[in-house]
MOPAC internal coordinates of N, CA, C and O (Angstrom, degrees):
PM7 1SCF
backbone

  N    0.0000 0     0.00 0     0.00 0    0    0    0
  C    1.4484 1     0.00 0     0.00 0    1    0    0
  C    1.5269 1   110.90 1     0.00 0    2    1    0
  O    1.2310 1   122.85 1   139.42 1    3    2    1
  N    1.4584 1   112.15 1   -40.58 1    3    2    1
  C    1.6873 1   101.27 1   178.25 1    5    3    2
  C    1.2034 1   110.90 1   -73.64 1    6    5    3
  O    1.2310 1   100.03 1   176.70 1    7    6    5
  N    1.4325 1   153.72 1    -3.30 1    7    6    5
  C    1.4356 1   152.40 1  -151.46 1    9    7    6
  C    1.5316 1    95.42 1  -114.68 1   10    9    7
  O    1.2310 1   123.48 1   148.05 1   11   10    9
  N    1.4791 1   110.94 1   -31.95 1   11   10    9
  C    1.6220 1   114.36 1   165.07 1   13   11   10
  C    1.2060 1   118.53 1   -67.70 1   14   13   11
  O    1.2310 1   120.59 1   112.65 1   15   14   13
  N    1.4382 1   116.49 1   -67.35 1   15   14   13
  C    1.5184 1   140.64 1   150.51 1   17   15   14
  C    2.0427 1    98.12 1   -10.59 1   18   17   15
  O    1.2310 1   114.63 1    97.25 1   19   18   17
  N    1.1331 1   127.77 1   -82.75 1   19   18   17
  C    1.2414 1   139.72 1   176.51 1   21   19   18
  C    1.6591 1   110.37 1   -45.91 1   22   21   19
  O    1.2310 1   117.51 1   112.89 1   23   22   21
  N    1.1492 1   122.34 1   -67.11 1   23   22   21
  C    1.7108 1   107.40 1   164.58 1   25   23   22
  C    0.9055 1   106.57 1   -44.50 1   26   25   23
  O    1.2310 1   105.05 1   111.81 1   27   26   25
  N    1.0820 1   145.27 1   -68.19 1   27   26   25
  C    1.6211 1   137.74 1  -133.36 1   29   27   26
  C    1.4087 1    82.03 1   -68.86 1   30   29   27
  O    1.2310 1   115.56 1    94.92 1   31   30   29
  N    1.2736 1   126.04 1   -85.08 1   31   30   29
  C    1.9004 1   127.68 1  -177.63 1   33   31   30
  C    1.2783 1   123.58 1    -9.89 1   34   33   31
  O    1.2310 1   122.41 1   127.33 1   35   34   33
  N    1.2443 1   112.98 1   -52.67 1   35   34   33
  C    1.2424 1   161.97 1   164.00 1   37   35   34
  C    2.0256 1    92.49 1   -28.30 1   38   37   35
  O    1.2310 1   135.65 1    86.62 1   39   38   37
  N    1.1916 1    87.32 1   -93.38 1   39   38   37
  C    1.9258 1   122.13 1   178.23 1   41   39   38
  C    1.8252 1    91.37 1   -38.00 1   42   41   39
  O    1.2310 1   118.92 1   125.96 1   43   42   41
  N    1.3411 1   119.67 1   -54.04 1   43   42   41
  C    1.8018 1   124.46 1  -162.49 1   45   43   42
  C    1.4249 1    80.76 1   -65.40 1   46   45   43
  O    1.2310 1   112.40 1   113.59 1   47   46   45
  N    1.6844 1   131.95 1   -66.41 1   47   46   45
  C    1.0244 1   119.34 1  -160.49 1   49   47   46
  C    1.4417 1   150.07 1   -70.99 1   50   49   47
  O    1.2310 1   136.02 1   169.18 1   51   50   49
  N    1.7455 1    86.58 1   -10.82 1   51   50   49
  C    1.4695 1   103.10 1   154.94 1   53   51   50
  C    1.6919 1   111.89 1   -72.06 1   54   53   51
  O    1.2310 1   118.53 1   148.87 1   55   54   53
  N    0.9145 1   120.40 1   -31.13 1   55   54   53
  C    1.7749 1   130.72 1  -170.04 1   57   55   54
  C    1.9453 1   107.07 1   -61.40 1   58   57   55
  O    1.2310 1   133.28 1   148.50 1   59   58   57
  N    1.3616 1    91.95 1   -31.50 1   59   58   57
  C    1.5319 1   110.75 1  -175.48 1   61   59   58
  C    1.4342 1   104.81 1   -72.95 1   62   61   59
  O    1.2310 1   135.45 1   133.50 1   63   62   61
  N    1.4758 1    87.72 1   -46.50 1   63   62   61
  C    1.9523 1    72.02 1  -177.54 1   65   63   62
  C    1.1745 1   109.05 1  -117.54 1   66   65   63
  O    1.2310 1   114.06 1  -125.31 1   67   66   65
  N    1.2703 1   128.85 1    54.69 1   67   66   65
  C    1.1253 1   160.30 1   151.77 1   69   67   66
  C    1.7115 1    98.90 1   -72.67 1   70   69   67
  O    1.2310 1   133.48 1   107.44 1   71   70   69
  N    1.3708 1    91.54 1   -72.56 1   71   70   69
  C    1.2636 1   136.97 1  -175.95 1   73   71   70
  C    1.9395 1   118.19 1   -49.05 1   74   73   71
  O    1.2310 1   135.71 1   137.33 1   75   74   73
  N    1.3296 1    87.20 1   -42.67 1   75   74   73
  C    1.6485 1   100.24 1   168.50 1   77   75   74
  C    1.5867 1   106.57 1   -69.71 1   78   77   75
  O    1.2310 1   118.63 1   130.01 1   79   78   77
  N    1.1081 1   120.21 1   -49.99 1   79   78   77
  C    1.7767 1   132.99 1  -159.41 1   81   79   78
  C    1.5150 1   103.37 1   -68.90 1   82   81   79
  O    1.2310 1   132.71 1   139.37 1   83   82   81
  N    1.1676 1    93.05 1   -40.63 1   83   82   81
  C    1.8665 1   102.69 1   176.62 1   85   83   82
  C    1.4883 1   101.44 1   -68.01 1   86   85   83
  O    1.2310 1   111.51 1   131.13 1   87   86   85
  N    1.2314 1   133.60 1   -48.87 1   87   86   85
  C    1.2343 1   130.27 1   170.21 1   89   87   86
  C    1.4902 1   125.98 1   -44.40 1   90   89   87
  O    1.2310 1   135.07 1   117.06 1   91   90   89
  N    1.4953 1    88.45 1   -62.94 1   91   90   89
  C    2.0597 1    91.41 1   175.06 1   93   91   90
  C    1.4989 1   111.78 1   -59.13 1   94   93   91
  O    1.2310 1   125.18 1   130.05 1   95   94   93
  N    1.7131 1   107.66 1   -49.95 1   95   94   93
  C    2.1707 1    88.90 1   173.87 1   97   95   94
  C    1.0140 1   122.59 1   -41.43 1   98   97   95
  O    1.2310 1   122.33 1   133.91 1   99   98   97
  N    1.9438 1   113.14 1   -46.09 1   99   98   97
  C    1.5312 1    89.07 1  -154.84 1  101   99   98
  C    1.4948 1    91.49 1   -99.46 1  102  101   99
  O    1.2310 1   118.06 1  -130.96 1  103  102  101
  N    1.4155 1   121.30 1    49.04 1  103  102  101
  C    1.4939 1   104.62 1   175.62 1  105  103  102
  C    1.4048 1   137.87 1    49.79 1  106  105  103
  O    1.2310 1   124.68 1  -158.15 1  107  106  105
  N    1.4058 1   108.63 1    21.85 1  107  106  105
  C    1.7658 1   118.70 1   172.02 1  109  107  106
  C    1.3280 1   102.04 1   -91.28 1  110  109  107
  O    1.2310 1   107.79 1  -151.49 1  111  110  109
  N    1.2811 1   140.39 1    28.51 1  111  110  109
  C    1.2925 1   116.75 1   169.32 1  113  111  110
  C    1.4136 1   135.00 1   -93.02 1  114  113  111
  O    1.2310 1    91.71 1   -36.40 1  115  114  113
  N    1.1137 1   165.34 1   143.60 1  115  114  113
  C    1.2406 1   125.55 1  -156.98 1  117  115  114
  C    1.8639 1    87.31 1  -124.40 1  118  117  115
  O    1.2310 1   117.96 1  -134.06 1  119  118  117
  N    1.2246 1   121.50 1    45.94 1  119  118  117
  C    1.1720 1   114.62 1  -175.17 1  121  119  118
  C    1.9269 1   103.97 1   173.38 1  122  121  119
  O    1.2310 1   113.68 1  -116.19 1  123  122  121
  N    1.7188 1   129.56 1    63.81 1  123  122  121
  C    1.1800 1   126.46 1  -120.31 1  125  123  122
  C    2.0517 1    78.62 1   -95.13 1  126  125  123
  O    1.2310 1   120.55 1   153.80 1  127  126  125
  N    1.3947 1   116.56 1   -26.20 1  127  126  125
  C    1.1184 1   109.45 1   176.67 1  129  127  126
  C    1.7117 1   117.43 1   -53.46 1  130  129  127
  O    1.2310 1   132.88 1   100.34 1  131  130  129
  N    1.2657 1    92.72 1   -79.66 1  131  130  129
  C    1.5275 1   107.22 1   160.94 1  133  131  130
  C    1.2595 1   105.87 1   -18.37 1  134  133  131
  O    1.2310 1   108.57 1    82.83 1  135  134  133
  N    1.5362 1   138.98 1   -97.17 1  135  134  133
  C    1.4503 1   133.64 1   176.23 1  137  135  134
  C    1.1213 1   131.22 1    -0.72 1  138  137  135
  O    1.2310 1   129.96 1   118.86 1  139  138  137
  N    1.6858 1    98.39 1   -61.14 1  139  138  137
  C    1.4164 1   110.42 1  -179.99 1  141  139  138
  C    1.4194 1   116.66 1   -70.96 1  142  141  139
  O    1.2310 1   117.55 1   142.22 1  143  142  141
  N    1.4731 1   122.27 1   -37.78 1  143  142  141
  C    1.4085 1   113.49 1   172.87 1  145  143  142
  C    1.3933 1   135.71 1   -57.98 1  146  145  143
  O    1.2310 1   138.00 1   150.21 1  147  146  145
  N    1.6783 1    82.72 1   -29.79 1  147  146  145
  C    1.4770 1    99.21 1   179.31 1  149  147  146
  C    1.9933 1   113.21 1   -73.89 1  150  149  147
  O    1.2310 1   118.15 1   122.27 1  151  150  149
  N    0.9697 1   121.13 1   -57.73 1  151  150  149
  C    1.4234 1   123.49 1   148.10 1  153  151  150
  C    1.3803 1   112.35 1   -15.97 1  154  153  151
  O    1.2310 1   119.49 1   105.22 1  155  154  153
  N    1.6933 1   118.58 1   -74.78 1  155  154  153
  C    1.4595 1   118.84 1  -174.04 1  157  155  154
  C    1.3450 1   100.55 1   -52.59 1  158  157  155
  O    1.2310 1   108.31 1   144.76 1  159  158  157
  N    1.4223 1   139.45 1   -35.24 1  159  158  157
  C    1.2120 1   137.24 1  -157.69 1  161  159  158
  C    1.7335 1    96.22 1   -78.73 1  162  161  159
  O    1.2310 1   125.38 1   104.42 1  163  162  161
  N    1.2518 1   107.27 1   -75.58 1  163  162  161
  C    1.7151 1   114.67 1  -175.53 1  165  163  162
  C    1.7663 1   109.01 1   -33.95 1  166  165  163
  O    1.2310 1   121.33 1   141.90 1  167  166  165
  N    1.1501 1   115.06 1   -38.10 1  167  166  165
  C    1.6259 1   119.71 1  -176.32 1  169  167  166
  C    1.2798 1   102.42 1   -62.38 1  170  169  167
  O    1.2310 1   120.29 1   114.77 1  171  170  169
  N    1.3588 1   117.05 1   -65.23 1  171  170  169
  C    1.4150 1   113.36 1  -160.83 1  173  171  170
  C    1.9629 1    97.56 1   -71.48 1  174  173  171
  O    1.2310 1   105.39 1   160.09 1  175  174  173
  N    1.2933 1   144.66 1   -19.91 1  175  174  173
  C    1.2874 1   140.66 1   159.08 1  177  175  174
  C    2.1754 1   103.00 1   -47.89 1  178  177  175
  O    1.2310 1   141.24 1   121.37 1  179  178  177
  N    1.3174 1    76.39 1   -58.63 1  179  178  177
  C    1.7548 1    74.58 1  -174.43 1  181  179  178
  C    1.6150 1   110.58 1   -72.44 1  182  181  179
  O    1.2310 1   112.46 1   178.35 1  183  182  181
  N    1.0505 1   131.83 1    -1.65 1  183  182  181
  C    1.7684 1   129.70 1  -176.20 1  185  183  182
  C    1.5711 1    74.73 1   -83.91 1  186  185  183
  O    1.2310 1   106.59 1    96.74 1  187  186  185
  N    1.4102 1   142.55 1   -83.26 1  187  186  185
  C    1.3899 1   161.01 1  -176.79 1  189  187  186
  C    1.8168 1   104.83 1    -4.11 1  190  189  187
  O    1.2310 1   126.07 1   116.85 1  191  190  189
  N    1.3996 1   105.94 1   -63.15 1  191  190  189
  C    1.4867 1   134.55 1  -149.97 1  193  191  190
  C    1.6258 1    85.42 1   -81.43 1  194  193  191
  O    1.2310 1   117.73 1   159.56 1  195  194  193
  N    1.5700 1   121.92 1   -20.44 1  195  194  193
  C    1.1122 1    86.59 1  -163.03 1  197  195  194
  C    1.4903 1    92.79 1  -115.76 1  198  197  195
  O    1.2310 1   121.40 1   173.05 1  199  198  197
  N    1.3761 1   114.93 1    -6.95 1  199  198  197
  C    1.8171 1   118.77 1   163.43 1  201  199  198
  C    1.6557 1   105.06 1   -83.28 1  202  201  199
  O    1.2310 1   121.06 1   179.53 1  203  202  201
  N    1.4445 1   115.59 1    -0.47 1  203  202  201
  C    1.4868 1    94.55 1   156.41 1  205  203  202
  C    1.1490 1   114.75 1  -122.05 1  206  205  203
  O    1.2310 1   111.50 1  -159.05 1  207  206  205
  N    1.2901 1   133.61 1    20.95 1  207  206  205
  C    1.1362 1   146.12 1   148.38 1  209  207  206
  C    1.9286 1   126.34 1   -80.53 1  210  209  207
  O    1.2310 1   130.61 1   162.82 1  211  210  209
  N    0.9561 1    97.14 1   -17.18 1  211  210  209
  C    1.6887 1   114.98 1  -176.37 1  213  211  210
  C    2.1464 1    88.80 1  -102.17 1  214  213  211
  O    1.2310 1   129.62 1   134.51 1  215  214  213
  N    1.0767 1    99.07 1   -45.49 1  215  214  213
  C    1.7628 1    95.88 1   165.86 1  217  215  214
  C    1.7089 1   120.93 1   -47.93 1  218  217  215
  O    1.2310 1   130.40 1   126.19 1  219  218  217
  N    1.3343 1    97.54 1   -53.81 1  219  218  217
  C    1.9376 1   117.35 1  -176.46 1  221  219  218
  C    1.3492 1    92.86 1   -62.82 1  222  221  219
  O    1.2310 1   119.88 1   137.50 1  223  222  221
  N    1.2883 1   117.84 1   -42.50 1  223  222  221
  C    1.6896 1   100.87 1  -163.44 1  225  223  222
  C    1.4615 1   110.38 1   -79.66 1  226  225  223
  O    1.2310 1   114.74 1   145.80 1  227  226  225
  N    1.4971 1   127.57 1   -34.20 1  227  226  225
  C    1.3693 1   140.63 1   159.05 1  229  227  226
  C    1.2242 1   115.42 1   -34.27 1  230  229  227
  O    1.2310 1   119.57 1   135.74 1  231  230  229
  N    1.4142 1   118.43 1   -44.26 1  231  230  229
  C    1.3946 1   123.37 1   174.95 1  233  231  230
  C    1.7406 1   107.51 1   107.63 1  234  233  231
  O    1.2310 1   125.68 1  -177.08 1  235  234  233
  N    1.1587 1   106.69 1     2.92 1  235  234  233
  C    1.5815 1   122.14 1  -178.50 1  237  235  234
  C    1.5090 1    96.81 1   -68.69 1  238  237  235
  O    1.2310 1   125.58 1   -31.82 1  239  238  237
  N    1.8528 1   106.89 1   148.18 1  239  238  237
  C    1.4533 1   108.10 1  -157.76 1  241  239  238
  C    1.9422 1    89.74 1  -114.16 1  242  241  239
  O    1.2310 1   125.89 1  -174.98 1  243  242  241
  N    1.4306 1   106.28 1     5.02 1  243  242  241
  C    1.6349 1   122.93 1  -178.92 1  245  243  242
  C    1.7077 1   104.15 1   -56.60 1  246  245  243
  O    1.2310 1   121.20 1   148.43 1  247  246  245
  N    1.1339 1   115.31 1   -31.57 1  247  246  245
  C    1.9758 1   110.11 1  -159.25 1  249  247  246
  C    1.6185 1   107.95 1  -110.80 1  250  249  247
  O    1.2310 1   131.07 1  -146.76 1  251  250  249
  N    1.6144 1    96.25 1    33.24 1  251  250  249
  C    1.7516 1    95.16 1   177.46 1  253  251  250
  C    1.6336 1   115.80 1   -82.72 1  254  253  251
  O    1.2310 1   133.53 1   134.33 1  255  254  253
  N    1.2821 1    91.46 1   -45.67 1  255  254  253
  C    1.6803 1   101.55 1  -174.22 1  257  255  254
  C    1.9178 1    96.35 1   -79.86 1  258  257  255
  O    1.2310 1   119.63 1    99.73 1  259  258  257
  N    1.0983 1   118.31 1   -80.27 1  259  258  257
  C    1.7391 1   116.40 1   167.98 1  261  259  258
  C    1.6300 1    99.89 1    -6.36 1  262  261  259
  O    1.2310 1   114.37 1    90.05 1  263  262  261
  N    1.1215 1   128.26 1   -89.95 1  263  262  261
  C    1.4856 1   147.24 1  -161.02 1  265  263  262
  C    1.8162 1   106.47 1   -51.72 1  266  265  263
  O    1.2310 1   127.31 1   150.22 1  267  266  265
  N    1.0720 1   103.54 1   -29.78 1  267  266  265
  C    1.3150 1   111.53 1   169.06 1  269  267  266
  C    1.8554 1   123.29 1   -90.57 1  270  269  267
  O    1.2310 1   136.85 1   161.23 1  271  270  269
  N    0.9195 1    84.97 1   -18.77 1  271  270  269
  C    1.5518 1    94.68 1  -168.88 1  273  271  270
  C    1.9578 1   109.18 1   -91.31 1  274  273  271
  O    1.2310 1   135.08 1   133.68 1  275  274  273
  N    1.3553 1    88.44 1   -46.32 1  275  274  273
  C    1.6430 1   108.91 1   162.84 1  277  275  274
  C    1.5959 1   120.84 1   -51.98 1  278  277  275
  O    1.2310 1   131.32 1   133.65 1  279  278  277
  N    1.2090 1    95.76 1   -46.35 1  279  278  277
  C    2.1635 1   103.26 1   159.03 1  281  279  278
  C    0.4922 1   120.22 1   -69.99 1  282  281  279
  O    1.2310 1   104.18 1   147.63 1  283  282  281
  N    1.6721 1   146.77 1   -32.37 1  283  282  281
  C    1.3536 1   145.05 1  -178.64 1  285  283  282
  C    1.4894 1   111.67 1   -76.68 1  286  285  283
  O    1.2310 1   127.00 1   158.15 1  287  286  285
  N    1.7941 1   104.13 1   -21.85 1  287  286  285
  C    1.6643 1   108.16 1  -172.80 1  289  287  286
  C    1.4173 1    88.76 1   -91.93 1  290  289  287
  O    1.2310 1   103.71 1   171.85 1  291  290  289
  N    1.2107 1   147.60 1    -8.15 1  291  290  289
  C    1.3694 1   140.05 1   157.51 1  293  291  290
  C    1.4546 1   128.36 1   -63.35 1  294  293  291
  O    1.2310 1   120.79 1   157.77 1  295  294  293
  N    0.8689 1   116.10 1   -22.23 1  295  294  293
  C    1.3664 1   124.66 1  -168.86 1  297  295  294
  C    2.0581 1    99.30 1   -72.14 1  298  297  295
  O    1.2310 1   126.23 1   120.09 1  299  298  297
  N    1.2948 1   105.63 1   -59.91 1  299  298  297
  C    1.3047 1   115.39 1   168.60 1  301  299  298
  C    1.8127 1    99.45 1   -24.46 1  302  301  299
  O    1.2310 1   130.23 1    85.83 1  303  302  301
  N    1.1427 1    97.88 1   -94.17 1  303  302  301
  C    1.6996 1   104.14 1   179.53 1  305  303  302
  C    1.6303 1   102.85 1   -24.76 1  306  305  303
  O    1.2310 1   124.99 1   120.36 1  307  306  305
  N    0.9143 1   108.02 1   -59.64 1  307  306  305
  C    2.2384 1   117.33 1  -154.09 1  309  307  306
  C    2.0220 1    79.98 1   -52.61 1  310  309  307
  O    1.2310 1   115.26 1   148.15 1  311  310  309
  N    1.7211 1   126.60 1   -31.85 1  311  310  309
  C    1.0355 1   122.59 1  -158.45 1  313  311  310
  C    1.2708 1   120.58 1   -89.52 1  314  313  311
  O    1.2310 1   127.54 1   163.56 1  315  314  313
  N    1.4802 1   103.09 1   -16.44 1  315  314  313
  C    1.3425 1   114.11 1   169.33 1  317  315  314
  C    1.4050 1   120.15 1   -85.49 1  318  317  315
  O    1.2310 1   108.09 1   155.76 1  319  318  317
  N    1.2388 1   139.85 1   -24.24 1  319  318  317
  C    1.2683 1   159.57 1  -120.76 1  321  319  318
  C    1.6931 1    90.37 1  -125.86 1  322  321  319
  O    1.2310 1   129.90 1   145.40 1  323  322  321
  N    1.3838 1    98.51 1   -34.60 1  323  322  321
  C    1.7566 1   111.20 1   176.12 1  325  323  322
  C    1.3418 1   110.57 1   -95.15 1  326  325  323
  O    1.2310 1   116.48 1   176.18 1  327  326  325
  N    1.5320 1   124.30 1    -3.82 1  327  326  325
  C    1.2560 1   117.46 1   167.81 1  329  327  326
  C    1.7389 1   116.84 1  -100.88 1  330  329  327
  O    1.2310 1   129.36 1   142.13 1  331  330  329
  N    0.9775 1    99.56 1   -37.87 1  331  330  329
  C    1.4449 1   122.76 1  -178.27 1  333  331  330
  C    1.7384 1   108.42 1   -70.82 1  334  333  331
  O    1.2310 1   121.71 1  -135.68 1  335  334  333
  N    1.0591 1   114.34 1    44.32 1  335  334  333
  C    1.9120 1   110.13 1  -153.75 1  337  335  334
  C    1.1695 1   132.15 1     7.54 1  338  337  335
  O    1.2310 1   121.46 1  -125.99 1  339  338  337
  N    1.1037 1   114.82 1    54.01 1  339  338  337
  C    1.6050 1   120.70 1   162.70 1  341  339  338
  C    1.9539 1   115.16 1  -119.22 1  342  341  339
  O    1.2310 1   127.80 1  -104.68 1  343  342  341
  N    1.3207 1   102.59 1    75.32 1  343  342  341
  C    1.5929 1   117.03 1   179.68 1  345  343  342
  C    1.3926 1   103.02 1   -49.23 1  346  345  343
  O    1.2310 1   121.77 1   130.42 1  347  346  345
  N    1.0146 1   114.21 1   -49.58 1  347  346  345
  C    1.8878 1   120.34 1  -137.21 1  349  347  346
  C    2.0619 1    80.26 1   -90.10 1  350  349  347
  O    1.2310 1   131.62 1   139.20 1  351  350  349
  N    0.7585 1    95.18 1   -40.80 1  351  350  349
  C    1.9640 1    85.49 1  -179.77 1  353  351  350
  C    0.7942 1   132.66 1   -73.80 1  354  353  351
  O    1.2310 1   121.12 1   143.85 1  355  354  353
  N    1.7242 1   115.46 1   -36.15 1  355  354  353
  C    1.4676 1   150.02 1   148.20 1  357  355  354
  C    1.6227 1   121.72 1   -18.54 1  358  357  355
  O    1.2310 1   134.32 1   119.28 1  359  358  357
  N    1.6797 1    89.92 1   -60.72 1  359  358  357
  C    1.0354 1   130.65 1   178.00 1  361  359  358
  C    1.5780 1   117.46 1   -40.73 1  362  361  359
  O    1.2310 1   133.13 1   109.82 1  363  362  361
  N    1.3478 1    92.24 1   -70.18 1  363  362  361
  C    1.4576 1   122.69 1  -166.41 1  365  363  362
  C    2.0289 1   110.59 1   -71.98 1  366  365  363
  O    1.2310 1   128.28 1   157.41 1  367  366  365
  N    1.4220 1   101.66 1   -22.59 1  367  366  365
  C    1.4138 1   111.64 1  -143.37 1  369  367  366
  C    1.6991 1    73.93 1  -105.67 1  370  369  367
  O    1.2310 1   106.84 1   150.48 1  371  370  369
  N    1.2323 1   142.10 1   -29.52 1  371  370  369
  C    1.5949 1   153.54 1  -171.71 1  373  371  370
  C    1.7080 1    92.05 1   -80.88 1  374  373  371
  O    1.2310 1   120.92 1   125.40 1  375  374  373
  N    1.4548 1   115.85 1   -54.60 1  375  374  373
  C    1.7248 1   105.73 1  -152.90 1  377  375  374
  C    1.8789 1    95.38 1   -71.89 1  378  377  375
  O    1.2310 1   127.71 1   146.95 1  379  378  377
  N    1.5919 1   102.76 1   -33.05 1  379  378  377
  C    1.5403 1   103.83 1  -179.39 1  381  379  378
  C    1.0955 1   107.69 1   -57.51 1  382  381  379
  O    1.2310 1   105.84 1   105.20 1  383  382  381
  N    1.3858 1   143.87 1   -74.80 1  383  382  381
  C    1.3860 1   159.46 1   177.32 1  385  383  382
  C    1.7633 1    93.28 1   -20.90 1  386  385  383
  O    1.2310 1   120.75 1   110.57 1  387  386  385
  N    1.4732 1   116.17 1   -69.43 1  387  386  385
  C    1.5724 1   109.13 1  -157.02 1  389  387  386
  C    1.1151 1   105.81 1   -67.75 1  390  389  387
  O    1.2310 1   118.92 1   133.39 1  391  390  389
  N    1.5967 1   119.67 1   -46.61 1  391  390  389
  C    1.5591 1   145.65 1   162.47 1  393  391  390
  C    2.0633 1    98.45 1   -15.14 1  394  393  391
  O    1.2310 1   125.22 1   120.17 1  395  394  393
  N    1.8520 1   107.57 1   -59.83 1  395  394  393
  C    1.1473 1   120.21 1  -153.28 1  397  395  394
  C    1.8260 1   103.45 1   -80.30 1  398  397  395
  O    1.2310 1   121.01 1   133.95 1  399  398  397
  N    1.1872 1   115.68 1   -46.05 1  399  398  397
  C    1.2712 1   140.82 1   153.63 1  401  399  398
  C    1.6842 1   106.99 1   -37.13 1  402  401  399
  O    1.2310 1   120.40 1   115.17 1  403  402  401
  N    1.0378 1   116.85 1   -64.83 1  403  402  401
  C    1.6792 1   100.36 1   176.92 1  405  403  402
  C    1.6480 1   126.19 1   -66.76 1  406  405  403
  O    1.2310 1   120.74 1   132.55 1  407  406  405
  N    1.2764 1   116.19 1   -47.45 1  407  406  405
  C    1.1750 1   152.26 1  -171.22 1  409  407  406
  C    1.7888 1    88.94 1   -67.59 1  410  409  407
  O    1.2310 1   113.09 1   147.38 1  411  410  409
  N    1.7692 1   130.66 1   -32.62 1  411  410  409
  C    1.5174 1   109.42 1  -177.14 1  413  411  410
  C    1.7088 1    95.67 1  -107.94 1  414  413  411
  O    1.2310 1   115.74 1  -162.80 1  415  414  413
  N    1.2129 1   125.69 1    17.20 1  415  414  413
  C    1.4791 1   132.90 1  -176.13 1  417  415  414
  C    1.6274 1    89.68 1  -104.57 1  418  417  415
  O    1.2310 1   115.41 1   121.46 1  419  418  417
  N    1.4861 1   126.31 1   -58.54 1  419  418  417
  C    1.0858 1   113.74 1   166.51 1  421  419  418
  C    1.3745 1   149.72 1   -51.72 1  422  421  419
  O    1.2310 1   121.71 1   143.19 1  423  422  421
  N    1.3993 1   114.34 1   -36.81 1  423  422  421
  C    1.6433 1   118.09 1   147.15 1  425  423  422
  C    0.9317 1   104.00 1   -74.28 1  426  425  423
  O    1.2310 1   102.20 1  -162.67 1  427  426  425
  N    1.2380 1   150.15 1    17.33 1  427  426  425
  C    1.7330 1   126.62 1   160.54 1  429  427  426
  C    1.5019 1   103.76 1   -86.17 1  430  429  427
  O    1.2310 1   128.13 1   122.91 1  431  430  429
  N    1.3956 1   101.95 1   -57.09 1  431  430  429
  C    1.4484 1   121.06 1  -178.99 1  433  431  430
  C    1.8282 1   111.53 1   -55.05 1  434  433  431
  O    1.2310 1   119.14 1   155.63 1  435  434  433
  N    1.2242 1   119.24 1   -24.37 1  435  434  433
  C    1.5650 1   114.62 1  -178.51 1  437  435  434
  C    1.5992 1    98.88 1  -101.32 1  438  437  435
  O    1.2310 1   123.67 1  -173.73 1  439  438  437
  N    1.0952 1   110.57 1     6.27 1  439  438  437
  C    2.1404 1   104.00 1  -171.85 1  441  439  438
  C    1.8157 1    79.11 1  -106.75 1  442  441  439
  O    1.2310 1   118.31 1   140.59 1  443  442  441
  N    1.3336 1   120.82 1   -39.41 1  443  442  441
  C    1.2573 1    98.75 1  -163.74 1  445  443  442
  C    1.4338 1   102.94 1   -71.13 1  446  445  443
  O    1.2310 1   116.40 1   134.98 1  447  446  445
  N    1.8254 1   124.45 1   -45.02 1  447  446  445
  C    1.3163 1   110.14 1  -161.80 1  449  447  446
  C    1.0683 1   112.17 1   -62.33 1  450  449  447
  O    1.2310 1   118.36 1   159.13 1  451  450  449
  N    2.1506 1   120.74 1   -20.87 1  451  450  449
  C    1.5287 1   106.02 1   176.63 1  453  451  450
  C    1.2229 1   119.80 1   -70.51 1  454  453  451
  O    1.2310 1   116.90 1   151.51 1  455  454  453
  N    1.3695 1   123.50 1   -28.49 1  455  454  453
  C    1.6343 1   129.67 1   178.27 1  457  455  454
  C    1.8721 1   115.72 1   -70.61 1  458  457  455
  O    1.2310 1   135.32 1   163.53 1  459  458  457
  N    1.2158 1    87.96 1   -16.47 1  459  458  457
  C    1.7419 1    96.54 1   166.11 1  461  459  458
  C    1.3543 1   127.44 1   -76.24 1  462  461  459
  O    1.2310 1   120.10 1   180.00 1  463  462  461

C-alpha cells in the first residue's frame, strides 16, 4: 500500500510541475522565480517518492523513515498552495502527504510486529 500511496504522490507531483512550466511559458506567473523553485522543489520530492516507492514494492525495510519524513515535508507545500489560492492542488497535494504518512507508519508498524 505505501509503494502505491508513493506513486500516486509521486504522479500529483509531477502534475504540479507540469503545472508550474505551463505557467512560466505562457507567462501567467506572477512570481516566475518562485514558480520555478517551486517546480525544482516538487520534482526532486517526486524523484524521492518514487525511489521509495520502487523500495516498498521490493520489500526493502530502508524507505520507512525517508517515506515518512518526505510526507510530512509535504504538507508545508499542500499549505502553501492553500494559501496562495490554489485549493484544488492544495487540496490534493495535503490528502496525498497524510494519505502517504499513514499508509508508511502502517507498513512500518506491521513489518515490525511480523519481525517481532
Amino acid at each position: 500500500m505505501a509503494a502505491v500511496v508513493s506513486l500516486l504522490e509521486a504522479l500529483g507531483l509531477v502534475a504540479a510541475v507540469v503545472w508550474y512550466v505551463l505557467e512560466l511559458v505562457m507567462a501567467r506567473s506572477s512570481s516566475p522565480p518562485v514558480a520555478l523553485g517551486s517546480a525544482a522543489l516538487l520534482l526532486v520530492f517526486a524523484v524521492a517518492l518514487v525511489v521509495g516507492a520502487k523500495l516498498w514494492w521490493t520489500g526493502s525495510s530502508s524507505p520507512k523513515v525517508p517515506t515518512f519524513v518526505w510526507n510530512l515535508l509535504l504538507l508545508p507545500v499542500a499549505w502553501t498552495f492553500l494559501r496562495t489560492g490554489e485549493p484544488l492542488l492544495g487540496s490534493v497535494v495535503g490528502l496525498l502527504a497524510l494519505a502517504g504518512a499513514a499508509a508508511s507508519a502502517v507498513a512500518a508498524a506491521s513489518e515490525d510486529e511480523d519481525g517481532a
